[in-house]
C-alpha positions in Angstrom: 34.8 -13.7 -29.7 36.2 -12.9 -26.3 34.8 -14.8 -23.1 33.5 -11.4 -22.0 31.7 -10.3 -24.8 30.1 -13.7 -25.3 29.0 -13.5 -21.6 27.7 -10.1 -22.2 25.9 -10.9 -25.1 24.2 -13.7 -23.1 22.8 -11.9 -20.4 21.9 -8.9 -22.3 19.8 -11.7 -24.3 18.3 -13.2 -20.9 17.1 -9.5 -19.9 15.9 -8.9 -23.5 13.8 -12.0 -23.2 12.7 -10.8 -19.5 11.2 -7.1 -20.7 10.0 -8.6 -23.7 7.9 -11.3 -21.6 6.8 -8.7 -19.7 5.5 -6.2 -21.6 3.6 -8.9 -23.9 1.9 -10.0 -20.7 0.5 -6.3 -20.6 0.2 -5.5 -16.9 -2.4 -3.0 -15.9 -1.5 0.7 -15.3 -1.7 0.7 -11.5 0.4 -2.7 -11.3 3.1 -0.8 -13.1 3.1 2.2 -10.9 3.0 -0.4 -8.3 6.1 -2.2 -9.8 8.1 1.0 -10.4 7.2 2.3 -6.5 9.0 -0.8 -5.2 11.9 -0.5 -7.7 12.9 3.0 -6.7 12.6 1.9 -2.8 14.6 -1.2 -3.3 17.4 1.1 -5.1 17.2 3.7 -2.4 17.2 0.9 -0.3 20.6 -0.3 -1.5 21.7 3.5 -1.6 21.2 4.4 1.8 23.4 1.3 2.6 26.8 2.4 0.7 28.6 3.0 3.9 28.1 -0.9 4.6 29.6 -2.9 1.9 27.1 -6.1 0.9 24.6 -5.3 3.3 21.7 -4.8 1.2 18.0 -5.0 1.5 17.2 -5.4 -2.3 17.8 -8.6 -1.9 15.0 -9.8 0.4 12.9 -7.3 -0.6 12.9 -8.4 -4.5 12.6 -12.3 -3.0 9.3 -10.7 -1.1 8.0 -9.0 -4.6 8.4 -12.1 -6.5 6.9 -14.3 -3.9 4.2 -12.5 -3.0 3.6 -10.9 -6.8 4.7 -13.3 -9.2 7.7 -13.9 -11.9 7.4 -10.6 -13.9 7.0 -8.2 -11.1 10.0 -9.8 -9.3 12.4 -10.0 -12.1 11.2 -6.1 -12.4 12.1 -5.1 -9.7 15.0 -6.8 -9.2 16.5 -5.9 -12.5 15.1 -2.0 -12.3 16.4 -1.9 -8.7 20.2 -2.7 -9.5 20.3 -0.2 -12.9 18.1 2.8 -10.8 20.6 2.3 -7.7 23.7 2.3 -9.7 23.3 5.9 -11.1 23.9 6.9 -7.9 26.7 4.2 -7.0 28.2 4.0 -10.8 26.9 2.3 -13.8 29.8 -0.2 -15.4 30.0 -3.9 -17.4 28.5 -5.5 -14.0 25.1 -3.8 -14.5 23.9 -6.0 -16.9 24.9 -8.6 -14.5 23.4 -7.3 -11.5 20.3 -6.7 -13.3 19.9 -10.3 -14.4 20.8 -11.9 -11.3 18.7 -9.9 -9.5 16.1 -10.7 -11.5 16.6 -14.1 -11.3 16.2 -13.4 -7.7 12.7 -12.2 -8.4 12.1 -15.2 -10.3 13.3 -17.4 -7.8 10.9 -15.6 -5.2 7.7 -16.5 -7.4 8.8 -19.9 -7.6 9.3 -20.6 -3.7 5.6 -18.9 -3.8 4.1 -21.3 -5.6 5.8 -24.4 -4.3 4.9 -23.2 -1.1 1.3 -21.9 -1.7 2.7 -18.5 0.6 2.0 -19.8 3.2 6.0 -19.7 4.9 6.6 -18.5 7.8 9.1 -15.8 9.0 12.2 -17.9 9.6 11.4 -19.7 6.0 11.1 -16.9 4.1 14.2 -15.2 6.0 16.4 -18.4 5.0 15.0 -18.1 1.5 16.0 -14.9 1.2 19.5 -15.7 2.8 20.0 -18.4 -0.7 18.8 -15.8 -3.2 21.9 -13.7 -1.4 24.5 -16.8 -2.1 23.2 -17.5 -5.2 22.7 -14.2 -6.8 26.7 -13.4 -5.3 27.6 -16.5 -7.4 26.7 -15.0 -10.3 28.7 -12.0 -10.0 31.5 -14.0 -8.9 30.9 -15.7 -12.2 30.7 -12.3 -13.8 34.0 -11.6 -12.3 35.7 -14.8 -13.9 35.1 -13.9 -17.1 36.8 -11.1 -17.3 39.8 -12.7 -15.8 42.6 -13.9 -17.6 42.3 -17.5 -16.8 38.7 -19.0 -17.5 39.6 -22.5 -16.1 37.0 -24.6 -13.6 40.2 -23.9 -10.9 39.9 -20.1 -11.5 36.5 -19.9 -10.9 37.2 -21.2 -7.8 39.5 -19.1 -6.6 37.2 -15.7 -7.7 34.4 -17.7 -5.6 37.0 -18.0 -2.4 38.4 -14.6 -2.2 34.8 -13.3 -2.3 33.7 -15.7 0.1 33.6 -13.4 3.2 31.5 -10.7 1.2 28.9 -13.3 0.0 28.7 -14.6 3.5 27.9 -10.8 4.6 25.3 -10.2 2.5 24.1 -13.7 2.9 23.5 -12.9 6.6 22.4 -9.4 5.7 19.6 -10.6 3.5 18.3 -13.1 6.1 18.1 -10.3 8.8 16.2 -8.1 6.5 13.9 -10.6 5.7 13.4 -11.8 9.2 12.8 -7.9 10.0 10.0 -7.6 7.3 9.6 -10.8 5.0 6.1 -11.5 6.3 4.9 -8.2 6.5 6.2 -6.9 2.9 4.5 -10.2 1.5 1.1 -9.9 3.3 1.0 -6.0 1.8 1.8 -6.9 -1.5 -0.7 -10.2 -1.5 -3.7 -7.4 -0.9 -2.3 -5.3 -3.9 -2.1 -8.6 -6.1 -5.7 -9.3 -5.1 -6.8 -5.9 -6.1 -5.0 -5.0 -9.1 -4.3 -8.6 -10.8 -6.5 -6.9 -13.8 -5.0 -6.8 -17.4 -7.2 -4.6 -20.0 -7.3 -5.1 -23.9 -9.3 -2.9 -26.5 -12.7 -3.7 -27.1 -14.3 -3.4 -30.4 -17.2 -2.7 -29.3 -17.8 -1.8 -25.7 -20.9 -1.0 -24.2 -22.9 1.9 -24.1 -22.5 3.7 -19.8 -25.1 5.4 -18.2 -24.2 9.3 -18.2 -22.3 8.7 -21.6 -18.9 8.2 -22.9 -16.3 5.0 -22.7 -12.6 4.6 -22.6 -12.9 1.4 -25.4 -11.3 -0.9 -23.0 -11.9 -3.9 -21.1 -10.9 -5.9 -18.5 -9.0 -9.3 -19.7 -7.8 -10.5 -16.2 -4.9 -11.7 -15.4 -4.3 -14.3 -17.9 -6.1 -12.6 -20.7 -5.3 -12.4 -24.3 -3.3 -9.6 -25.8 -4.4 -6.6 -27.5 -2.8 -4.3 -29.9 -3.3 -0.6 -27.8 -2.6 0.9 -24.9 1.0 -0.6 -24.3 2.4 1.0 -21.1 5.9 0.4 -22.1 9.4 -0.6 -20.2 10.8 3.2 -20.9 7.7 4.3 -19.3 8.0 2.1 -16.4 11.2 3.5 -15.8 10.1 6.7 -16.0 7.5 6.1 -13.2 10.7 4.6 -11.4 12.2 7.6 -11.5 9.6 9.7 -10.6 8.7 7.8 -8.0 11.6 7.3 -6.0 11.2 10.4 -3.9 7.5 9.8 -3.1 7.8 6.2 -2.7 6.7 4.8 0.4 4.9 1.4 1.7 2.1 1.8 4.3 1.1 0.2 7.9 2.9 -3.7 8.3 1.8 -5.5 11.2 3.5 -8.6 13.0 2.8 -12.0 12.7 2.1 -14.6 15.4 2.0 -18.5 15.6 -1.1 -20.5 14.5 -2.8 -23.2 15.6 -3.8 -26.4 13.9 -7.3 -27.6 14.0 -8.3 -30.8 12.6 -11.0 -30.2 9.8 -13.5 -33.2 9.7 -16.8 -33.2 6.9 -20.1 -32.7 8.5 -22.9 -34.5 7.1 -25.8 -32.8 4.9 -28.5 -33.2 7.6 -26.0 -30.9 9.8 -25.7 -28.1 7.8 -26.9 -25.6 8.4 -30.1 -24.5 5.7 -28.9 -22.0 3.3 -31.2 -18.2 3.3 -34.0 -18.6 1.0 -32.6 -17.3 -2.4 -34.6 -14.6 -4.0 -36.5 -15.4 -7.1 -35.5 -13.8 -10.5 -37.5 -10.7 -10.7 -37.5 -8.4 -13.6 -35.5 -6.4 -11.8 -32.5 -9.1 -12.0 -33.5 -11.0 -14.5 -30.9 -8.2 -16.7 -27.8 -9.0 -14.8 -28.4 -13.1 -14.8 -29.1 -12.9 -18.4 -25.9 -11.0 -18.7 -23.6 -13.1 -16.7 -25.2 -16.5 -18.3 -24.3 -15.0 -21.4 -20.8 -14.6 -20.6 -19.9 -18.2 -19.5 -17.7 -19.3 -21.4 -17.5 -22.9 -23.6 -15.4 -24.3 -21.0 -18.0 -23.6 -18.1 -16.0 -20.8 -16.7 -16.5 -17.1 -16.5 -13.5 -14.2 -17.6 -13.4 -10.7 -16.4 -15.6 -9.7 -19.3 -17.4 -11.4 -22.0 -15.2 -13.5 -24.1 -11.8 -13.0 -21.8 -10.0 -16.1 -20.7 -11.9 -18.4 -17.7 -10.0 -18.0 -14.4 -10.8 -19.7 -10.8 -11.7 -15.8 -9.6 -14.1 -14.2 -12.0 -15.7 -18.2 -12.5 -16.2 -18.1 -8.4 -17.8 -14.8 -8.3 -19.9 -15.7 -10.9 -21.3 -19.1 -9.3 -22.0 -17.0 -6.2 -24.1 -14.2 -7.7 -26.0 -16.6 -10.2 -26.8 -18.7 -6.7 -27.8 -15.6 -5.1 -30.3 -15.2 -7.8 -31.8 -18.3 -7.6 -29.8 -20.6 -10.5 -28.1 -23.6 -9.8 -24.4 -22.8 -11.3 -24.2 -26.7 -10.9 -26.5 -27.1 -14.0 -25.5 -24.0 -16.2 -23.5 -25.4 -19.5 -21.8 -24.3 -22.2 -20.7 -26.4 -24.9 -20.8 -29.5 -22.2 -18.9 -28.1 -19.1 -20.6 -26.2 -16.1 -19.2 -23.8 -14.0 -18.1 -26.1 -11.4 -16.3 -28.5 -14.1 -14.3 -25.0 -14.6 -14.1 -24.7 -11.3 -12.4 -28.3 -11.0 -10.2 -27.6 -13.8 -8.9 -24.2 -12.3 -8.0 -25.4 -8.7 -4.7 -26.3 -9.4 -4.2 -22.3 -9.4 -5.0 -22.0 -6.4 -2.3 -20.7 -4.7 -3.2 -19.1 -1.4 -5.8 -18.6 2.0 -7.8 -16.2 -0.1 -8.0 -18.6 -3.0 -9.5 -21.4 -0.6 -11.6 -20.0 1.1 -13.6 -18.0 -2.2 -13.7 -21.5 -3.9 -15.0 -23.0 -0.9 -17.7 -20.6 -0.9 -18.2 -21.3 -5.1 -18.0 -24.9 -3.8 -21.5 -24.9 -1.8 -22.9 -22.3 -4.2 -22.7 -25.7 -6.8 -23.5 -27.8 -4.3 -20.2 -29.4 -4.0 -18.0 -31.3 -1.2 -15.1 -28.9 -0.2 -13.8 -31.1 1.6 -12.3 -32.9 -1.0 -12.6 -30.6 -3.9 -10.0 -31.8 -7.2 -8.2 -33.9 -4.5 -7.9 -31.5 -1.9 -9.5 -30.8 1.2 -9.9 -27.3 1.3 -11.4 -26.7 4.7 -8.2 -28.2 6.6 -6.4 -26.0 4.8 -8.2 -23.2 5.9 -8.3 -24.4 9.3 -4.4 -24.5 9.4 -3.8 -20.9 8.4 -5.7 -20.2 11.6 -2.9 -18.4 14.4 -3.1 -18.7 18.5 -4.8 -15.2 18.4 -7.7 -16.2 16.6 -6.9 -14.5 12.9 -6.0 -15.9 9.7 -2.9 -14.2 8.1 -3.7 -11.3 11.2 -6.0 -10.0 8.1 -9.8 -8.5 9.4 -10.4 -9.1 5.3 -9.2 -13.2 5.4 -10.5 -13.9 8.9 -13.9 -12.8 7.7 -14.0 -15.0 4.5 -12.7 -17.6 6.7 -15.9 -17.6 9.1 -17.9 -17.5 6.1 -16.2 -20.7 4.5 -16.8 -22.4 7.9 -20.2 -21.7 7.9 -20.4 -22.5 4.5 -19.4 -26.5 5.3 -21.2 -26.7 7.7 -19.6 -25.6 10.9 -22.0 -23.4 13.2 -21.2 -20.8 15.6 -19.9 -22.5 18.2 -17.7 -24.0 16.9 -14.0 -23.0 18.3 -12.3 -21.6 15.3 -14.9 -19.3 14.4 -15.3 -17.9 17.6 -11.9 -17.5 17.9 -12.1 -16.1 14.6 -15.0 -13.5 15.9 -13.2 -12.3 18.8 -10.2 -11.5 17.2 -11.8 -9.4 14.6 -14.1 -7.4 17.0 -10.5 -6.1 18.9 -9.5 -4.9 15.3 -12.5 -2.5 15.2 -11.3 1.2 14.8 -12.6 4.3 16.8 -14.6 5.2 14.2 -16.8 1.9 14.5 -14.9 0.6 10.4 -12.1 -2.2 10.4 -9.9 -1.9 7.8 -8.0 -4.7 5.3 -5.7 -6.0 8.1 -5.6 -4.8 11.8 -6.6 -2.1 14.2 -5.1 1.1 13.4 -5.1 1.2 9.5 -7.6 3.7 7.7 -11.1 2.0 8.1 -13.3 1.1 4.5 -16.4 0.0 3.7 -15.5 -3.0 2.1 -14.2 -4.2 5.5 -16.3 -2.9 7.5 -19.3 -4.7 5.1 -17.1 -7.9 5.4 -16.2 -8.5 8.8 -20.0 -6.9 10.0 -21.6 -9.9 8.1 -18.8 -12.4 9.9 -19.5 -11.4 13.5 -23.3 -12.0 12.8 -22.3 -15.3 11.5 -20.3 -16.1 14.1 -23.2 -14.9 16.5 -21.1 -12.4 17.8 -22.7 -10.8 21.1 -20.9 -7.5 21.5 -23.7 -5.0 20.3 -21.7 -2.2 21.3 -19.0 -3.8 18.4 -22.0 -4.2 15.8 -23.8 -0.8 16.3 -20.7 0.8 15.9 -19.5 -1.1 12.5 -23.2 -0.1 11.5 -23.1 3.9 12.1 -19.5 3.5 9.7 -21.3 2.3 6.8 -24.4 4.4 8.0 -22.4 7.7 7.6 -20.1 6.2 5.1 -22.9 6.6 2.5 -22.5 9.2 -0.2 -24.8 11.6 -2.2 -25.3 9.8 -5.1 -26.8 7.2 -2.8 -23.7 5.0 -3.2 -20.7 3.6 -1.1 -16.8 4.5 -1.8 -14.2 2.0 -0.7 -13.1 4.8 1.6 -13.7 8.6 2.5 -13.3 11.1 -0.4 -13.4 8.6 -3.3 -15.5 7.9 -6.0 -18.9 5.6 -5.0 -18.5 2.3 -6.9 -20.7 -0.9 -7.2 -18.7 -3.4 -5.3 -18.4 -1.0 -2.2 -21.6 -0.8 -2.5 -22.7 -4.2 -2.5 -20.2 -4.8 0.5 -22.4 -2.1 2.5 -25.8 -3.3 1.1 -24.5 -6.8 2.8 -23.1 -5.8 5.9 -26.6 -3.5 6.3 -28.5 -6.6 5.8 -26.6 -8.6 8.4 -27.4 -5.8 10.5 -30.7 -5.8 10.2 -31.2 -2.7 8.2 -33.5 -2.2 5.4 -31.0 -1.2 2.6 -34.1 -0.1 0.6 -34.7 2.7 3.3 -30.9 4.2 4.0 -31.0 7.5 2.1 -28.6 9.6 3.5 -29.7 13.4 3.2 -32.2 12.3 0.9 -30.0 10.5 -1.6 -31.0 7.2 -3.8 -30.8 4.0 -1.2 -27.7 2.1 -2.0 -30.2 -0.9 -3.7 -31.2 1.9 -6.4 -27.6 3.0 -7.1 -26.4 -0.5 -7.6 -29.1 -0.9 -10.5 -28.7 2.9 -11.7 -25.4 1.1 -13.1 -26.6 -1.4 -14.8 -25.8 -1.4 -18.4 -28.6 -2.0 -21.6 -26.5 -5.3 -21.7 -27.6 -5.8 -18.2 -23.9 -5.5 -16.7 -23.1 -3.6 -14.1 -20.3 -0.7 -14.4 -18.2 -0.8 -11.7 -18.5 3.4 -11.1 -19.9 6.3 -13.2 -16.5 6.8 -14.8 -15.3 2.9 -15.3 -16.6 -0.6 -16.6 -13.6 -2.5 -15.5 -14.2 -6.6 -15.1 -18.0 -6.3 -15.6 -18.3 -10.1 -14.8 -16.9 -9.7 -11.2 -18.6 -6.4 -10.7 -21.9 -7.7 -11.8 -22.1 -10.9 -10.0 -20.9 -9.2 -6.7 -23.8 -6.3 -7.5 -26.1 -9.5 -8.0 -25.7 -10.8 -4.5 -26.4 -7.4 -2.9 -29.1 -6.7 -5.5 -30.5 -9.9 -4.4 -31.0 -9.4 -0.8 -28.2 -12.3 0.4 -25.0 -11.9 2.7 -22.2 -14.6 3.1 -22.5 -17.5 2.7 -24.8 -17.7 -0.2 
């Protein structure tokens, strides 16, 4: 066998391995579309670049995707980006190549995310970017000596030398691009892993929803098990890719700015601040907390749906809305282990701000020390993400869970961090009184707007002006049905409406009494989706991760904002 075939064979093996992987792993609909969206822009990317020979921006921009996504959607878009761009610039025995070291780039990108926890900064992630370049050129280089006629170690030398000066270009290409948008590109695509991290498998026997009908699937999260319909295949994907690559587009990026570093220090009990009065189980909760006890799973933890694999996110939520309702997660067991042994167990997944500062609000609903939670003191890590203007990450949606982690230790309202914290988030508010996921300027939604409406009255914000405005968003955000949409012109859906519910509450508005033009309140909408099984259905028209959904409804349902 000749040195090129064999070489062939071996990559073409690597990338089998690669798609196989990934369509075992069974990503969910909209995280494919979101996949395929970023493969067609890296390969117009490289397109629109032909005139400049090895300058590139597929290069930082699959680093970003893996970093800020994970291994599969990086080596995706790494290896879709290099075949989709070639059938413009010429398909040949490199593609295979390109494809796999580009994907390797992707994979290399999820790694330096998880060493790292995300949390580099511009420069880093620009000089990251910069070795993927060098390293992914080596590999052509490699593919370029075994096609020679010489295969010796002296050979491969040579190739590497007379491409040096192309390597080195792209190599300072890649860290420009990444330096231009690294931070920004990794902060967009941390949100869209937040919100779409959910894998579905068929359900035998799903629920009965209120107004009829079911789709037979549910939600497995994002490490759940496989099931045997409903593939969305690689052809497909690349389908999408295709389809996509005239539409494709990624919205509003803002800039990043330097933090500060506050020393974090525990706070005894007696200072802490007493927690609001949960509400007693009442028949009209006892359905959901019968629901959601009956979905713990025998390792203590909670999945997306009954049965699905524990995970740090859907076992969180849970030990926040069972608190909410009066029980103790601390001393619910199954088979042995509570909810905060799970807890425990999963925080070595914990892998950014986000992550903290939810378990450090699961933390106090169990009545445990964050402050050295599985080894790790998760308040001072909080507390360094903080930056000179105030924000965490320069995100209205993390600086919000941040006051409400700080709070939740302990920390009141004076205290400088969360008042920095405070102020920066009332300059993001919009004209139309909403904030939105990030900064001033993006589409306002009610999510947000419930969020960071419940931090400023933590933080004891003052501006009324700031508070009545947020207020009159969710006010006029509410929709016929008596529910709440994540934003104007969608569907309503429970954990909008929970969000609103909350930030009312903070506000000092009866939810019980907001009927817009003589809808339902928002309260009787929540529990118009509650299932015979006592989950609650995340919308008319879906039942996706009824754990989640149901413990977030609970919360609202019972009356409590953040911190519970």
């Amino acid at each position: 066998m000749s040195w090129p075939l064999a070489s062939f064979l071996l990559v073409a093996l690597g990338l089998a391995a690669g798609w196989l992987y990934y369509e075992r792993a069974r990503p969910s609909a909209r995280m494919v579309a979101v996949v395929a969206t970023l493969a067609a822009v890296a390969a117009l990317g490289r397109d629109a670049f032909v005139a400049l020979p090895d300058v590139k921006p597929i290069t930082a921009m699959t680093l970003v995707v893996g970093y800020a996504l994970g291994p599969l959607q990086g080596f995706s878009v790494g290896a879709l980006g290099m075949f989709v761009s070639n059938i413009l610039l010429g398909q040949g025995p490199y593609t295979p190549w390109q494809m796999a070291a580009w994907g390797m780039v992707g994979l290399g990108g999820a790694a330096l995310g998880r060493l790292s926890g995300r949390r580099l900064g511009r420069v880093g992630l620009a000089l990251s970017c910069a070795l993927a370049a060098g390293a992914a050129k080596e590999v052509m280089n490699l593919y370029t000596w075994t096609i020679g006629a010489s295969h010796t170690p002296a050979a491969l030398l040579a190739t590497a030398g007379a491409a040096a000066p192309f390597d080195i270009t792209d190599a300072v290409a890649s860290f420009l691009f990444g330096l231009a948008f690294g931070p920004e590109l990794a902060r967009l695509l941390g949100r869209m892993r937040s919100r779409m991290g959910i894998t579905w498998v068929q359900d035998d026997a799903p629920p009965a929803r209120p107004g009829g009908g079911g789709s037979g699937l549910r939600p497995a999260g994002p490490a759940g098990p496989l099931g045997g319909r409903g593939r969305l295949s690689t052809p497909r994907a690349l389908c999408v890719a295709g389809a996509t690559i005239a539409a494709a587009a990624l919205a509003s990026l803002a800039g990043l700015g330097p933090h500060e570093i506050a020393r974090a220090r525990s706070i005894p009990t007696e200072r802490r601040p007493a927690a609001t009065p949960p509400a007693k189980v009442s028949v009209s909760l006892a359905s959901q907390v019968s629901y959601l006890l009956a979905a713990q799973n025998s390792d203590g933890g909670f999945g997306a749906a009954r049965g699905q694999r524990s995970s740090e996110l859907f076992t969180a939520w849970s030990a926040m809305g069972l608190a909410a309702a009066g029980r103790s997660p601390a001393k619910l067991r199954r088979s042995g282990h509570s909810v905060l042994d799970s807890l425990l167990r999963e925080a070595s997944t914990l892998s950014g701000l986000g992550d903290d500062e939810r378990t450090i609000l699961a933390a106090r609903a169990c009545g445990a020390s964050a402050y050295s939670f599985a080894g790790a003191n998760l308040v001072a890590q909080v507390l360094r993400a903080q930056r000179g203007d105030g924000s965490f990450n320069r995100q209205v949606n993390l600086t919000a869970f941040a006051i409400f982690a700080l709070r939740a230790v302990g920390h009141s309202a004076a205290f400088s961090p969360i008042r920095r914290a405070a102020g920066w988030i009332e300059r993001q508010q919009n004209a139309d009184g909403g904030y939105s996921f990030s900064v001033r300027g993006t589409p306002s939604d009610v999510d947000d707007t419930g969020a960071a409406l419940q931090a400023l009255v933590d933080a004891r914000a003052r501006n009324a002006r700031a508070l009545a405005a947020a207020l009159g968003f969710l006010l006029r955000s509410q929709r016929p049905d008596g529910g709440y949409p994540q934003r104007a012109g969608s569907e309503s859906n429970a954990q909008s409406t929970a969000w609103a519910v909350q930030g009312l509450l903070a506000a000092g508005r009866d939810p019980a009494t907001v009927r817009r033009h003589g809808s339902r309140s928002p309260l009787a909408y929540l529990q118009s989706l509650t299932a015979p099984d006592g989950s609650v259905h995340y919308s008319r028209t879906s039942a996706q991760t009824p754990v989640w959904v149901t413990a977030q409804a609970l919360i609202a349902l019972a009356r409590r904002t953040f911190p519970v």
